[in-house]
BAZA-716642 format. One line per field, with one value per atom (N, C-alpha, C, CB): x, y, z; atom name; residue in one letter. Coordinates in Angstrom, 2 decimals. Glycine has a CB too. Layout:
BEGIN
X: (X_...)
Y: (Y_...)
Z: (Z_...)
name: (CA_...)
resn: (a_...)
***
This chain:
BEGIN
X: (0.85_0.00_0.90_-0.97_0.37_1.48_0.42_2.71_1.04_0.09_0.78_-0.84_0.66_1.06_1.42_-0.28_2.17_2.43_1.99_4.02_1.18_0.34_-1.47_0.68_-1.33_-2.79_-3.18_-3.23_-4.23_-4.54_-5.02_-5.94_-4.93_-4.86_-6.45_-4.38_-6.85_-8.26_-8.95_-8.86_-9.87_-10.05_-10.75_-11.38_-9.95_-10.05_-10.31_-8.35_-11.49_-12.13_-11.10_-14.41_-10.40_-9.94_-10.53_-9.41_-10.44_-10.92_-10.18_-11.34_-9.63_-8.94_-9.21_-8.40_-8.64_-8.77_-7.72_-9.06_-8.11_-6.72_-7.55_-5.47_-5.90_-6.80_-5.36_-7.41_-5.87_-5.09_-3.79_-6.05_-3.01_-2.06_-1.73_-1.41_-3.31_-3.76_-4.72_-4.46_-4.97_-6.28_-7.69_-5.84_-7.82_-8.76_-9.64_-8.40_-9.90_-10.63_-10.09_-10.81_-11.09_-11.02_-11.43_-11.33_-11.04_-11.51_-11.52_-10.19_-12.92_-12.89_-11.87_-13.93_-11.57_-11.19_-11.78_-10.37_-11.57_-12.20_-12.04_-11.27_-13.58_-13.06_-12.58_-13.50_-11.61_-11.23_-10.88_-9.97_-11.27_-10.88_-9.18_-11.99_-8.55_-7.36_-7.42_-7.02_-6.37_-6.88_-5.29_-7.75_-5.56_-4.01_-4.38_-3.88_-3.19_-3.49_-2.65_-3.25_-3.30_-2.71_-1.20_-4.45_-0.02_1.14_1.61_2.06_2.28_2.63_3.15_3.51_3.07_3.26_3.39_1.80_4.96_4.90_5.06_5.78_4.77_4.47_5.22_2.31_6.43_7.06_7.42_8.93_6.56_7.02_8.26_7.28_8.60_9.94_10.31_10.26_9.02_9.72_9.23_9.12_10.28_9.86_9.04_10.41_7.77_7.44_6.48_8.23_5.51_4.54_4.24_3.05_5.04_4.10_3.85_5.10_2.76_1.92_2.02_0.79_1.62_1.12_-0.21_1.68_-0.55_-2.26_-2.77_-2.37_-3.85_-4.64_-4.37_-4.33_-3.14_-3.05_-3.77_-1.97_-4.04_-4.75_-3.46_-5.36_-4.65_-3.22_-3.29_-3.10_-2.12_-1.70_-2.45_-0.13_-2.59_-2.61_-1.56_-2.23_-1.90_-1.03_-1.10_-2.26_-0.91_-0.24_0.68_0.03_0.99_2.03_3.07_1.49_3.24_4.31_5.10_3.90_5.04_6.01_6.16_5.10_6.49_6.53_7.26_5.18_7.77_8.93_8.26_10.58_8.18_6.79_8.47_4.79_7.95_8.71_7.66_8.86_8.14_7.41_6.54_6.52_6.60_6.10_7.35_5.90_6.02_7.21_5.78_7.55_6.99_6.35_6.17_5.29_7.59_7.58_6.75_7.62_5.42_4.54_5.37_3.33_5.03_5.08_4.29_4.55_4.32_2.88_1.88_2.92_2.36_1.24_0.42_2.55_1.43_0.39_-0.46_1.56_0.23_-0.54_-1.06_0.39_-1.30_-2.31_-3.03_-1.58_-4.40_-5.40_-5.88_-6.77_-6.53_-6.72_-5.74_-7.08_-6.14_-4.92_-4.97_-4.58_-3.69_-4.33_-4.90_-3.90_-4.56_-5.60_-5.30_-7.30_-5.89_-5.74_-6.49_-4.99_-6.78_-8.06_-7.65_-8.23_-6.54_-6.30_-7.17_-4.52_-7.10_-8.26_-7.29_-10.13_-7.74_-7.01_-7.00_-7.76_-8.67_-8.60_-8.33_-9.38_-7.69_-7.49_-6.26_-6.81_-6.50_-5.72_-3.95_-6.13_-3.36_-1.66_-1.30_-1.05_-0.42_-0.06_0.87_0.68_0.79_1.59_2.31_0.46_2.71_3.27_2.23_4.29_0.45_-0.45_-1.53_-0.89_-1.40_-1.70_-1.08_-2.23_-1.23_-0.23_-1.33_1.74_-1.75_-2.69_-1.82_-3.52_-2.49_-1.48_-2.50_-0.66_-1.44_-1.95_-1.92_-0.56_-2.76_-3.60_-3.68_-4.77_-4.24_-4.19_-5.54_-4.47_-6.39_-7.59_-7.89_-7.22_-8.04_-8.62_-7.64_-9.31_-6.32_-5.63_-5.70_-4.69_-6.18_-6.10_-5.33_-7.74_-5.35_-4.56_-5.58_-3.38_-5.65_-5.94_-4.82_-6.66_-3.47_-2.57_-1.80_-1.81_-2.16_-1.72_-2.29_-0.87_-1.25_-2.01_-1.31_-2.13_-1.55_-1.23_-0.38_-2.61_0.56_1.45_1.61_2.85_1.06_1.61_2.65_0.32_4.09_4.96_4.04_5.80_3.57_2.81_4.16_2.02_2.96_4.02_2.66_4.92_3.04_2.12_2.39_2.29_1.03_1.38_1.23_0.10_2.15_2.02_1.95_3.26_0.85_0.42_0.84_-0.85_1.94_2.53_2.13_3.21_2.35_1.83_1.88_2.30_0.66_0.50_1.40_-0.88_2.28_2.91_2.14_4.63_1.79_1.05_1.86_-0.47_1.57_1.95_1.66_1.57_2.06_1.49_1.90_2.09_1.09_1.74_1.22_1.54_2.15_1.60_0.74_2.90_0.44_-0.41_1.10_-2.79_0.88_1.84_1.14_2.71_2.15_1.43_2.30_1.16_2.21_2.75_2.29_2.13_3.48_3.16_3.81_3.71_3.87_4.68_5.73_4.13_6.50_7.51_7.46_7.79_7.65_7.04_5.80_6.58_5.42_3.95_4.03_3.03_3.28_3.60_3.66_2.34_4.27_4.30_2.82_6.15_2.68_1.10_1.40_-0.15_0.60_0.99_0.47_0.42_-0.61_-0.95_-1.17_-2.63_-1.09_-0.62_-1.70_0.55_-2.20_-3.12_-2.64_-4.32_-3.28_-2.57_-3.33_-1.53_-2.77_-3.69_-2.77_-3.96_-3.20_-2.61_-3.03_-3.25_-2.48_-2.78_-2.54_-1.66_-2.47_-2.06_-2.98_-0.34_-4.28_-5.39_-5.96_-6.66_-5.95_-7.00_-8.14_-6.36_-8.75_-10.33_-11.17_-10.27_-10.89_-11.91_-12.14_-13.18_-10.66_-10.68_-10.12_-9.70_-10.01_-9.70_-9.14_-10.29_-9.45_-8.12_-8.81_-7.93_-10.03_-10.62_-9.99_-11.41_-9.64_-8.19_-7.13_-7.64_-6.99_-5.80_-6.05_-5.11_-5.15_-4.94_-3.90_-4.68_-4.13_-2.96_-2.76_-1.84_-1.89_-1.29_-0.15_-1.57_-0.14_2.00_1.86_3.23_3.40_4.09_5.30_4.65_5.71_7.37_8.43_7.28_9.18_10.14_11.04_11.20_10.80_10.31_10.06_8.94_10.74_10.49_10.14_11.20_9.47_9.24_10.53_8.56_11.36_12.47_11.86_13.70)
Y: (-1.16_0.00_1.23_-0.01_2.18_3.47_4.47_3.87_5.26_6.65_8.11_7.04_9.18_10.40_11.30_11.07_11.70_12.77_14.19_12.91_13.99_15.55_15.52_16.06_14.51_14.84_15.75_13.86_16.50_17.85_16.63_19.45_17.86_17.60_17.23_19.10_16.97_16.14_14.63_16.37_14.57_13.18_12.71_12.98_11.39_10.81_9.21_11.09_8.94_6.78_6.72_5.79_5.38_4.67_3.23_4.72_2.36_0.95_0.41_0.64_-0.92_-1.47_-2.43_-1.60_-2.82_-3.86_-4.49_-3.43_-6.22_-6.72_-7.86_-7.35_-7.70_-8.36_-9.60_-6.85_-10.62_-11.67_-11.96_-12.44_-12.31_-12.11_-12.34_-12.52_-12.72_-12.47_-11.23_-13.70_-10.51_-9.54_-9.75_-8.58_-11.21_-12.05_-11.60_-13.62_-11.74_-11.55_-10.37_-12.71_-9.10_-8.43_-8.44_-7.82_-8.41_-8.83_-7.02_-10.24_-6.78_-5.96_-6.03_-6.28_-5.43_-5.57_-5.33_-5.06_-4.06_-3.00_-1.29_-3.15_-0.51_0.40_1.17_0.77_2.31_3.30_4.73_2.76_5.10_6.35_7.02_6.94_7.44_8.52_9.41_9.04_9.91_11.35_11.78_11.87_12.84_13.79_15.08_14.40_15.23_16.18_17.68_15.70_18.59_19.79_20.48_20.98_20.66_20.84_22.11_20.17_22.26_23.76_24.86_23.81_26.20_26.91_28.27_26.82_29.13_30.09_31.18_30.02_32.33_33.14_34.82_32.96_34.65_36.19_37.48_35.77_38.79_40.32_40.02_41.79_40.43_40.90_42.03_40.84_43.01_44.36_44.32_45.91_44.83_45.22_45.83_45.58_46.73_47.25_48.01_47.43_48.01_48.60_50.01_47.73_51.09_52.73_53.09_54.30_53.94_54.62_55.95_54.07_56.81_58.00_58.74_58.48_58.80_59.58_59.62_61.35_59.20_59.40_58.54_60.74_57.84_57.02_55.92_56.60_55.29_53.87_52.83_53.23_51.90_50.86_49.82_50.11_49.70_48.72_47.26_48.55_46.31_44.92_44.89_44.22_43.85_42.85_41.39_42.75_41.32_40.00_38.85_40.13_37.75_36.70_37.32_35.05_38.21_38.24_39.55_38.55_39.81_40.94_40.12_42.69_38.41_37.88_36.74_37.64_36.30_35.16_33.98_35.29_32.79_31.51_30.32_30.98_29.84_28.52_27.09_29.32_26.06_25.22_24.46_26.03_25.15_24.52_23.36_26.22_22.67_21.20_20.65_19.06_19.98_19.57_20.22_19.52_21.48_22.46_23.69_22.03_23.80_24.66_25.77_24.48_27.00_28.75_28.93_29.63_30.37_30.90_31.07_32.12_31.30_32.16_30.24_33.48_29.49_28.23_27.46_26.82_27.77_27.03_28.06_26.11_29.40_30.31_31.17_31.28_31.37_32.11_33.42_31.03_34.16_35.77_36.31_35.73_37.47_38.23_38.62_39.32_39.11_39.73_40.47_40.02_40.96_42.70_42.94_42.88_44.20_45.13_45.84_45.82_46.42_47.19_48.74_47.05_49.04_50.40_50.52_50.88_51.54_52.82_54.21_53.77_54.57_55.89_57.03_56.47_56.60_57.72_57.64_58.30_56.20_55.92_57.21_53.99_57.56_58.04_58.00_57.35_58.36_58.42_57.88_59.24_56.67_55.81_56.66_54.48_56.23_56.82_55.36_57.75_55.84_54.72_53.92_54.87_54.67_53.97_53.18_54.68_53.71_53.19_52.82_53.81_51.26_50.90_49.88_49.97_49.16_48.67_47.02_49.73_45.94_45.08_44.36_44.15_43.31_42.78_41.05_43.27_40.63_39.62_38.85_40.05_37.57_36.44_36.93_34.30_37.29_37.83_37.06_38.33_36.64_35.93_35.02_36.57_35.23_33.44_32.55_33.00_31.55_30.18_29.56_29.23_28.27_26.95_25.98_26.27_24.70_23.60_22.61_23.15_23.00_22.11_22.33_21.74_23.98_24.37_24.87_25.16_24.82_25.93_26.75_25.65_28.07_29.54_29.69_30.62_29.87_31.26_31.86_31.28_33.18_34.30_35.09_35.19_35.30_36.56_37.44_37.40_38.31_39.68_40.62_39.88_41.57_42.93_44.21_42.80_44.97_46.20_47.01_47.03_47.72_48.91_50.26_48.96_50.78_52.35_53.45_52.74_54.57_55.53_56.71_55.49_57.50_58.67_59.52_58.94_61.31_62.48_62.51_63.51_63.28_63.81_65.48_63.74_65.75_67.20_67.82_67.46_69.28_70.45_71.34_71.12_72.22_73.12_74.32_73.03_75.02_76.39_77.86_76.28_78.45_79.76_80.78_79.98_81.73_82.96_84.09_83.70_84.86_85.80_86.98_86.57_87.68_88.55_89.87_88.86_90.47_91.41_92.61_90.99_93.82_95.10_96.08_95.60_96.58_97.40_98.83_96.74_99.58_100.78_100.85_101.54_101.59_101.94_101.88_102.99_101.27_102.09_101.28_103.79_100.87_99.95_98.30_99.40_98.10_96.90_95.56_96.73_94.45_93.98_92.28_93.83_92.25_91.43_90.33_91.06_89.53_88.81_87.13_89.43_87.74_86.29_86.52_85.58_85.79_85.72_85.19_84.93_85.21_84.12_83.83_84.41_82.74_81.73_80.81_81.17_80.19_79.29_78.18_79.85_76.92_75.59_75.03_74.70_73.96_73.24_71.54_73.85_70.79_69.17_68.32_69.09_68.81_68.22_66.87_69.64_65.66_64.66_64.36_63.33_63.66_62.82_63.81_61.89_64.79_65.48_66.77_64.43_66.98_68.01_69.08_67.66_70.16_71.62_72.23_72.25_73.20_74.16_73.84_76.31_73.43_73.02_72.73_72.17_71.32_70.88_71.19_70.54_72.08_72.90_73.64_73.96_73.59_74.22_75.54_73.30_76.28_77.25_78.19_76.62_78.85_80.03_80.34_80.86_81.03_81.21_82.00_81.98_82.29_83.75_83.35_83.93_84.78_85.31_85.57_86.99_85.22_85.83_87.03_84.71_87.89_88.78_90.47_87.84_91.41_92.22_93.60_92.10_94.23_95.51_96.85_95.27_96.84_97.75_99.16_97.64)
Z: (0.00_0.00_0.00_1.21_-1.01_-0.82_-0.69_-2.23_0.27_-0.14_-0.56_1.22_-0.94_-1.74_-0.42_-2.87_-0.14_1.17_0.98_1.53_-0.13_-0.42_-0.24_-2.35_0.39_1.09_2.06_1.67_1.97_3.12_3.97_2.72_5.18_6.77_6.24_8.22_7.20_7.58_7.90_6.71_7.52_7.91_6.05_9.66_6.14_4.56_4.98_3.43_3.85_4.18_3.12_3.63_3.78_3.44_2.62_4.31_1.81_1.26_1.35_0.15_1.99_1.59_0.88_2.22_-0.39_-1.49_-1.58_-2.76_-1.61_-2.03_-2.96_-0.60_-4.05_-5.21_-5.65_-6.83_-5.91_-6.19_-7.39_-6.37_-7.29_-8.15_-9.62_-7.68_-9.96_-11.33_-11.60_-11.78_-10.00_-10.25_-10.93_-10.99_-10.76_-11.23_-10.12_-11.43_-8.55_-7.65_-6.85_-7.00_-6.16_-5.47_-4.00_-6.03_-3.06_-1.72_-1.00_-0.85_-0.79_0.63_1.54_1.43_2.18_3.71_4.61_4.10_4.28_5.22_4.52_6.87_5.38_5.54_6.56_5.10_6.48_7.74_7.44_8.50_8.44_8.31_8.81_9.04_7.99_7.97_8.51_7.02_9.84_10.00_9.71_11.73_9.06_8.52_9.49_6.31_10.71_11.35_10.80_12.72_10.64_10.25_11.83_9.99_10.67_11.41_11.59_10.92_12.94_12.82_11.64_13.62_11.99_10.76_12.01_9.29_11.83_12.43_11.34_13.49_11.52_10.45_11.55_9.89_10.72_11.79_10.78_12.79_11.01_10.19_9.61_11.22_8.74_8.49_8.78_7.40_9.22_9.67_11.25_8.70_12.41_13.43_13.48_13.95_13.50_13.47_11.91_14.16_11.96_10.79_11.21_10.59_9.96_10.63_9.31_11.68_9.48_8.97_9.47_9.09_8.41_8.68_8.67_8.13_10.14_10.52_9.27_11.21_8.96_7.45_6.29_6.85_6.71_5.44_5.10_5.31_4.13_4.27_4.96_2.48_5.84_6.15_5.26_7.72_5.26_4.26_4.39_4.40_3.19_3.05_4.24_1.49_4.47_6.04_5.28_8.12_4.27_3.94_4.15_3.39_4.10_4.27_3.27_3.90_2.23_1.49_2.55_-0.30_3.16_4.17_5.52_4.57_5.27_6.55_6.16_7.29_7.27_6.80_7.28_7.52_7.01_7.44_7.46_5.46_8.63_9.77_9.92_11.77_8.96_9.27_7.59_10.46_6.95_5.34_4.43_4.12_4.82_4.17_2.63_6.23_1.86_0.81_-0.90_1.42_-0.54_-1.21_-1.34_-2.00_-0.32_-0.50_-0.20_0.23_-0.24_-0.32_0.65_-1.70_1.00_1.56_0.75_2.15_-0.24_-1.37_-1.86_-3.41_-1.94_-2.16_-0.53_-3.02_0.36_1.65_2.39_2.67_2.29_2.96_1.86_4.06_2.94_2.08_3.01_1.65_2.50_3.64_3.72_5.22_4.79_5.49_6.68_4.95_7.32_8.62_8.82_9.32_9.93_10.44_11.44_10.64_11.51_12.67_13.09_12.62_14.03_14.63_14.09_16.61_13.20_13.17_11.69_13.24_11.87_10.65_10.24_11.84_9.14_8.61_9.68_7.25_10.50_11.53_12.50_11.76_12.88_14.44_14.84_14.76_16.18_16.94_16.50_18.11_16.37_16.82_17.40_17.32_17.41_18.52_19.50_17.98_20.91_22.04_22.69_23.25_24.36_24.70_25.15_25.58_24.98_25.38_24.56_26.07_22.99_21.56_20.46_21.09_20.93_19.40_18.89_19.63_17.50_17.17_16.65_16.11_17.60_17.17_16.20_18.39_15.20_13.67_14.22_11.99_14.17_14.24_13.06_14.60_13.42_11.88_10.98_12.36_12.05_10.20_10.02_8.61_8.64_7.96_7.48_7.11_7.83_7.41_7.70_7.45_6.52_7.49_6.33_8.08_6.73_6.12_5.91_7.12_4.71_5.13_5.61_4.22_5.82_6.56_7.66_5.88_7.63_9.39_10.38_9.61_11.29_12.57_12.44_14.18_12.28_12.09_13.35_11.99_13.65_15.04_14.42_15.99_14.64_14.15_15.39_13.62_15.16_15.72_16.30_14.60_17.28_17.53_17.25_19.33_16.48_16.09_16.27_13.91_15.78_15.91_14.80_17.21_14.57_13.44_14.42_11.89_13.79_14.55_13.69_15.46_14.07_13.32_13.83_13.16_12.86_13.12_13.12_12.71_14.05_13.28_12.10_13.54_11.31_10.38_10.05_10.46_9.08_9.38_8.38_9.20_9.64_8.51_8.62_8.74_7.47_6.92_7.60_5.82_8.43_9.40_8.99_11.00_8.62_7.95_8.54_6.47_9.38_10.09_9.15_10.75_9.34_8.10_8.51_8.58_7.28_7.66_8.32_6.43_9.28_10.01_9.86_11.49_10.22_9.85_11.14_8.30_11.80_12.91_12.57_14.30_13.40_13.71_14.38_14.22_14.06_15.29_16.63_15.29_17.82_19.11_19.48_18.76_18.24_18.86_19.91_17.20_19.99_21.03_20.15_22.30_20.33_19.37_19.68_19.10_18.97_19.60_20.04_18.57_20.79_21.64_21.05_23.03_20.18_19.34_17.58_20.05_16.79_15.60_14.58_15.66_13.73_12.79_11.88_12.29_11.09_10.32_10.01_10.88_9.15_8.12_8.28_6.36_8.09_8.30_6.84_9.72_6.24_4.97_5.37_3.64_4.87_5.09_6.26_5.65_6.48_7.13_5.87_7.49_6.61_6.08_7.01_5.76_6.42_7.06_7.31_8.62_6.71_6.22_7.36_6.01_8.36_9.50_8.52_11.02_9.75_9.59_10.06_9.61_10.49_11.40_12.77_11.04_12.79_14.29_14.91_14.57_14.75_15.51_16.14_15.07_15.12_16.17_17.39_15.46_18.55_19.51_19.58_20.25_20.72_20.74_19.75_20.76_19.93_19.38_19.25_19.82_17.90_17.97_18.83_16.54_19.01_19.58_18.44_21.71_19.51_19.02_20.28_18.14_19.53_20.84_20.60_21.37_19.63_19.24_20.87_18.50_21.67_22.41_22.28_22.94_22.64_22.95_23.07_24.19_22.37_22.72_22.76_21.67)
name: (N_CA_C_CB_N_CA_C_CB_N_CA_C_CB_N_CA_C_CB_N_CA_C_CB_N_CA_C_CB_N_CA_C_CB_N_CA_C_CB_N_CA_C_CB_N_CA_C_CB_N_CA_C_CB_N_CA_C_CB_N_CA_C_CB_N_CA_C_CB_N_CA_C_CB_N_CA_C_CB_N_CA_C_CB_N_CA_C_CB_N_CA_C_CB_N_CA_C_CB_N_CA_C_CB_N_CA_C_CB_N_CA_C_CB_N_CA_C_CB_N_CA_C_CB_N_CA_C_CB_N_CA_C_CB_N_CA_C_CB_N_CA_C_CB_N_CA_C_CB_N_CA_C_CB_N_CA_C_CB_N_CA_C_CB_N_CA_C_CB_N_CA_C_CB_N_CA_C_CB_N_CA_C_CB_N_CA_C_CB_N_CA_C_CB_N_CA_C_CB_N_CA_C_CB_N_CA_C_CB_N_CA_C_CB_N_CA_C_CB_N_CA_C_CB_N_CA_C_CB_N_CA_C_CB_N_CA_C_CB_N_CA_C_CB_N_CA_C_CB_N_CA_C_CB_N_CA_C_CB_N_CA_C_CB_N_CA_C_CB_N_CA_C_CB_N_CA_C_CB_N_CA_C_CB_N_CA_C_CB_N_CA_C_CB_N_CA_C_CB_N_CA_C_CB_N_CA_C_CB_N_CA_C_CB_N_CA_C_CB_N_CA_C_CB_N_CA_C_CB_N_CA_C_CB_N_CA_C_CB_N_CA_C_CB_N_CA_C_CB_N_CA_C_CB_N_CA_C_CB_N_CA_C_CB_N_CA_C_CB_N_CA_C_CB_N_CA_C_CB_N_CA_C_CB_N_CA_C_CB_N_CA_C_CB_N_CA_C_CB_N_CA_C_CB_N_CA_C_CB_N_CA_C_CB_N_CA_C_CB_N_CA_C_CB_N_CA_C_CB_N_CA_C_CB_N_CA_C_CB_N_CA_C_CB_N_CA_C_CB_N_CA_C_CB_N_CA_C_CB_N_CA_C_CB_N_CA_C_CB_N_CA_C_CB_N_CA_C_CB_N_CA_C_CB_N_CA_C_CB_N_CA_C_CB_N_CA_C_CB_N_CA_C_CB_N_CA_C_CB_N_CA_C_CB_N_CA_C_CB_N_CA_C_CB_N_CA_C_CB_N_CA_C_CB_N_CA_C_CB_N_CA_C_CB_N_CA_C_CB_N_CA_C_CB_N_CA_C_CB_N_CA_C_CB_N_CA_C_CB_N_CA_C_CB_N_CA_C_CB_N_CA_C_CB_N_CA_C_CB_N_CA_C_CB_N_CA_C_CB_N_CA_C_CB_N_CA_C_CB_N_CA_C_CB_N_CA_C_CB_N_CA_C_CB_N_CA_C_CB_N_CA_C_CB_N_CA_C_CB_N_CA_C_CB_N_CA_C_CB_N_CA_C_CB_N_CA_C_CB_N_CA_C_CB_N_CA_C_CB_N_CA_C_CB_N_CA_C_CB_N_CA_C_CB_N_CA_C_CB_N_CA_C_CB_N_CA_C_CB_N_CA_C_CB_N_CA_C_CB_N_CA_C_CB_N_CA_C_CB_N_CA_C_CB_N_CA_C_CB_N_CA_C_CB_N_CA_C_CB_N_CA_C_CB_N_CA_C_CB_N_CA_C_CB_N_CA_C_CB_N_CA_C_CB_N_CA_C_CB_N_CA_C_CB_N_CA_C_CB_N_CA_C_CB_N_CA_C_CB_N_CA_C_CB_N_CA_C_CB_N_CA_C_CB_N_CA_C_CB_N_CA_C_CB_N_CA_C_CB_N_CA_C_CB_N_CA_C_CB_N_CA_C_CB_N_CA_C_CB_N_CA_C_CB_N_CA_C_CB_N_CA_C_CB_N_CA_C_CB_N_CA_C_CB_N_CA_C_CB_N_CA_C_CB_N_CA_C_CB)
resn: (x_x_x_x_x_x_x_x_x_x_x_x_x_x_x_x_x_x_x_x_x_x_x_x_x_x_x_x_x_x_x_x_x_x_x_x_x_x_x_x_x_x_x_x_x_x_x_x_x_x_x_x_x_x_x_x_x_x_x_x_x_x_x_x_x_x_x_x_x_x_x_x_x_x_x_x_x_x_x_x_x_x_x_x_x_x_x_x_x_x_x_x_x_x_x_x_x_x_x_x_x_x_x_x_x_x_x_x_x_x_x_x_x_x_x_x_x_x_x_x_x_x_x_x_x_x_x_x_x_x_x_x_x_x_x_x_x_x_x_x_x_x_x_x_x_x_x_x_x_x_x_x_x_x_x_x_x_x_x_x_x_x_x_x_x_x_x_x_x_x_x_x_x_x_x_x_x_x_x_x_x_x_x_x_x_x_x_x_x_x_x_x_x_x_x_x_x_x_x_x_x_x_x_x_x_x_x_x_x_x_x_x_x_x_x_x_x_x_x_x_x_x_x_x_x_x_x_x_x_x_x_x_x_x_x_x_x_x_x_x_x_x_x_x_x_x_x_x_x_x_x_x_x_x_x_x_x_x_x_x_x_x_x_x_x_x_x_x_x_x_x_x_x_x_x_x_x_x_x_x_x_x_x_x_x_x_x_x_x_x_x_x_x_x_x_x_x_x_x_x_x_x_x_x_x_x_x_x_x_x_x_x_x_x_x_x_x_x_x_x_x_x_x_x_x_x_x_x_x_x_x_x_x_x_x_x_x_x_x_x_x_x_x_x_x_x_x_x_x_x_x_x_x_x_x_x_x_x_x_x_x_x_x_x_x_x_x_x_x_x_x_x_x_x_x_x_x_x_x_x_x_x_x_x_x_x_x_x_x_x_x_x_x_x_x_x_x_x_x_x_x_x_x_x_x_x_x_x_x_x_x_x_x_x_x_x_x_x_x_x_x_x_x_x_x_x_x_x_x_x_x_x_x_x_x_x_x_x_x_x_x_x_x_x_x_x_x_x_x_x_x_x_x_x_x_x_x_x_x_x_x_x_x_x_x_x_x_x_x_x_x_x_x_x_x_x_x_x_x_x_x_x_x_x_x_x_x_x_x_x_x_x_x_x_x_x_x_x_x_x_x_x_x_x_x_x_x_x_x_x_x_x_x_x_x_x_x_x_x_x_x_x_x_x_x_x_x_x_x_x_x_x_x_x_x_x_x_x_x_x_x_x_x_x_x_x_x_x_x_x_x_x_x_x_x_x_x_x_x_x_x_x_x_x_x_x_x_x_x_x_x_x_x_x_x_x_x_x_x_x_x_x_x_x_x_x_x_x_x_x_x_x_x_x_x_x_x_x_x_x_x_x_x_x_x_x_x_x_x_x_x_x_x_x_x_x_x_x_x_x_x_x_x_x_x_x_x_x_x_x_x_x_x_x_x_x_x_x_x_x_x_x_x_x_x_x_x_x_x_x_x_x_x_x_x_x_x_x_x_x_x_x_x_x_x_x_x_x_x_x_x_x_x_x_x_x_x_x_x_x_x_x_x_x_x_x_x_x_x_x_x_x_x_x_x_x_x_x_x_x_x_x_x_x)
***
């Protein structure tokens, strides 16, 4: 009896037939069931770390930006996994701090011949940089010089504004 070492994990009936050495008569045996148990598979980033910038789309989280431990039989990732991961982050999530970082999870990968480990890593979402431009202002001689400034900002996504912003320039700038 031979069998093919490229059978998926699962459970497979077996027949057994044995047939005489003219193959003149076939004899039952029996049947049974096979179970092919699905084998480890670790799946680790290749990059420490995933960042983004505030507003951007996040990226596919694919098996091709990850190095995979454990595929025998010549398979790939791209031939023994299907889906992708994920992450709880969004274009608009928050800025990561030392108290928000959004970690990437298996998703939707699965296998029919493994069990997924995935490495934990995290994506992290950077400030966004705007553009801040004072208005120009024009005083007198002798006059005092003002104490707050206006200005226009540019490089807002998700659809904000100058709302957002807090505060006020100054100058350091004195009164002589």
């Amino acid at each position: 009896m031979t069998f093919s070492n490229t059978i998926k994990a699962g459970y497979h009936q077996l027949k057994i037939l044995y047939y005489d050495s003219l193959n003149s008569y076939g004899y039952l045996i029996g049947t049974y069931t096979l179970t092919i148990n699905k084998i480890p598979l670790t799946i680790t980033p290749i990059y420490s770390v995933i960042t983004i910038t505030y507003g951007d789309d996040i990226p596919t989280l694919n098996y091709n930006s990850y190095t995979t431990s454990g595929l025998i039989n010549n398979e790939t990732a791209e031939t023994a996994l299907t889906g992708t991961l994920s992450t709880t982050a969004t274009k608009t999530s928050p800025i990561s701090s030392d108290n928000i970082t959004y970690p990437i999870s298996i998703g939707t990968l699965t296998s029919e011949n493994y069990n997924i480990t995935l490495v934990p890593k995290n994506l992290i979402i950077q400030p966004k940089t705007l553009t801040v431009t004072p208005n120009a202002i024009s005083i007198n001689y002798g006059d005092n010089i003002p104490t707050t400034f206006a200005y226009t900002a540019n490089g807002f996504v998700n659809e904000q504004d100058m709302s957002v912003i807090t505060g006020n320039l100054n100058t350091n700038a004195t009164d002589s």
